[in-house]
C-alpha positions, 0 to 999 in steps of 0.5 A: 304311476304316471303324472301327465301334465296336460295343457289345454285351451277353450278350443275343441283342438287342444281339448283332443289331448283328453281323449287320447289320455284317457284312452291309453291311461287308466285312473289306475296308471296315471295322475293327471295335472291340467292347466291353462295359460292366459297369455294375454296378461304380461307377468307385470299385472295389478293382482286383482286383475289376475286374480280375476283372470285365475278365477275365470280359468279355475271355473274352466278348469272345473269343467274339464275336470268334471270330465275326467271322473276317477282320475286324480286331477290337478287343476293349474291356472296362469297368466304369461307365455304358454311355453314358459308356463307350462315347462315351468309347471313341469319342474314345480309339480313333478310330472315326467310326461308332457300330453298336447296337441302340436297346436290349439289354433285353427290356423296351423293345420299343417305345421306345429305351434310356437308353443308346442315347439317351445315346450318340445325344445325346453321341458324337462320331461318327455313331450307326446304330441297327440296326432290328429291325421288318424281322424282326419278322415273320420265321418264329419261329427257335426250338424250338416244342413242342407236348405238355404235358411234354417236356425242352428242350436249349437252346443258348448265343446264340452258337451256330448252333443254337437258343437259345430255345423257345415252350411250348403256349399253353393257353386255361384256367388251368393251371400251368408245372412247369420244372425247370432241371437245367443252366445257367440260363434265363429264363421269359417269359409275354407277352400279344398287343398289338393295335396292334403286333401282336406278344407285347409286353404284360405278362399279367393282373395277379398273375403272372410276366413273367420268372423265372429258373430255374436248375440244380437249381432247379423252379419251379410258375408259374401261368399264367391262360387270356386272349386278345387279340384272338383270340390267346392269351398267349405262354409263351417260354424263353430260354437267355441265356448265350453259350456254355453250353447249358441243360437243363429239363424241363417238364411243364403241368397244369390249375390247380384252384379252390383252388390258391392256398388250398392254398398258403396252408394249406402255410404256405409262402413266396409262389410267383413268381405271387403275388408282384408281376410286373415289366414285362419283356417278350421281343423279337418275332418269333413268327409271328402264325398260331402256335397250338399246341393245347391240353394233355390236361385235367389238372384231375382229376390236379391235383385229385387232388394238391392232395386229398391234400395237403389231407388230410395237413394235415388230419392234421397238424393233428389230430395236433397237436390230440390230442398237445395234449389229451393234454398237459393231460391227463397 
């Protein structure tokens, strides 16, 4: 009999290791060892807040575990580097092969992970990298809208119900209004790569790749119309968490001319879009013959806003203006 170590995170990418165990090995065939790192802690740490952060990845483990129903399961939690961990763990629990995915990241669709390179390099065991291009074409699997406003009930990644969603993709400047009102989800806005020929590039330059948004929070992001190669950028909500559901309302509008002026004049702190993108990227598997159509024109609408709150600043300012000559007058 087998004994599989599989390394995983609270990502639906790295939790792709569990199908392919479970398809090519029996309970019969195999006694499996699943195990999480949480690497933000040193080695060096007080031990009640380990044992915390052990607890926390034991109750995630339990979770996993309860979908591996037949198999004899291990479950191991630790703190430290992933690759160190894991490598580790092979020589303490014997385990002669290695199953993972080249990486749990959305940001290195196209290349392997420092972690799974460290492993390849330094186990003492067989390494099986689980490859995710045989579904990179697949019929996209989650919710897909269609309409310029909407709520969105997303379930956790263990669930057997839909975990993410696509928003319209719309070919002319336009703003993202989400509000989050429960758990926690993360925006992706991705542009099509001719040469892979999937959504794995990063959008124009000056707006968001990733945020997240969480309960109670709403956010405005700015989305500006562009195409490659005929296909339009990709707009994809993620509910990252195992088991919680997570809950958002969304609404698109067109961004006018002077949005960013506007907020400027607010005196406001900078919008996500204005601030300097990161380079994470979604995994694949949205079909290529995808396009939503585009949202009713909200230009007048949004127009309309920005007007008004043009105008209460105008007035907040003259206000101030005569409260000031009426000062030096008295």
């Amino acid at each position: 009999m087998k004994k599989i170590l599989i390394p995983i995170e609270e990502t639906q990418r790295s939790l792709k290791a569990l199908p392919y165990v479970k398809k090519h090995y029996s309970p019969e065939e195999a006694e499996l060892v699943i195990m999480m790192v949480d690497e933000r802690l040193g080695y060096k740490v007080k031990s009640d807040i380990e044992a915390a952060v052990i607890k926390e990845l034991d109750d995630k483990l339990e979770l996993v575990a309860a979908e591996l129903e037949g198999y004899k399961v291990t479950k191991l939690s630790a703190v430290g580097k992933p690759g160190v961990r894991i490598t580790r763990a092979v020589r303490e629990t014997g385990c002669d092969l290695i199953v993972m995915t080249k990486s749990s990241k959305e940001d290195t669709l196209n290349s392997i992970g420092t972690t799974a390179e460290y492993v390849i390099n330094n186990a003492p065991c067989d390494v099986l990298i689980v490859s995710e291009q045989a579904e990179a074409r697949n019929e996209y699997r989650g919710l897909v809208y269609k309409t310029a406003r909407g709520t969105v009930n997303l379930r956790g990644q263990l669930g057997d119900k839909q975990s993410e969603c696509l928003l319209p993709s719309v070919n002319q400047d336009c703003i993202y209004h989400i509000n989050v009102t429960v758990g926690k989800v993360r925006f992706f806005h991705t542009a099509y790569n001719p040469d892979t020929r999937n959504w794995d590039l990063p959008p124009q330059p000056g707006q968001e790749v990733t945020l997240d948004i969480a309960a109670g929070e709403a956010k405005d992001i700015l989305v500006k119309a562009d195409s490659n190669d005929g296909k339009a950028d990709r707009i994809r909500i993620v509910n990252r968490d195992m088991r919680k559901e997570a809950v958002f309302d969304f609404r698109i509008s067109a961004a006018p001319d002077n949005h960013e002026e506007a907020v400027a004049h607010r005196g406001e702190e900078k919008t996500p879009f204005e601030r300097r993108a990161t380079l994470e990227v979604p995994r694949t598997g949205v079909p290529e013959d995808f396009e939503a159509p585009e949202v009713p024109d909200f230009v007048a609408e949004a127009r309309a806003e920005f007007a008004a709150l043009e105008k209460e600043v105008a007035d907040a300012a003259q206000a101030a203006v005569d409260a000031v000559s009426t000062s030096e007058s008295d």
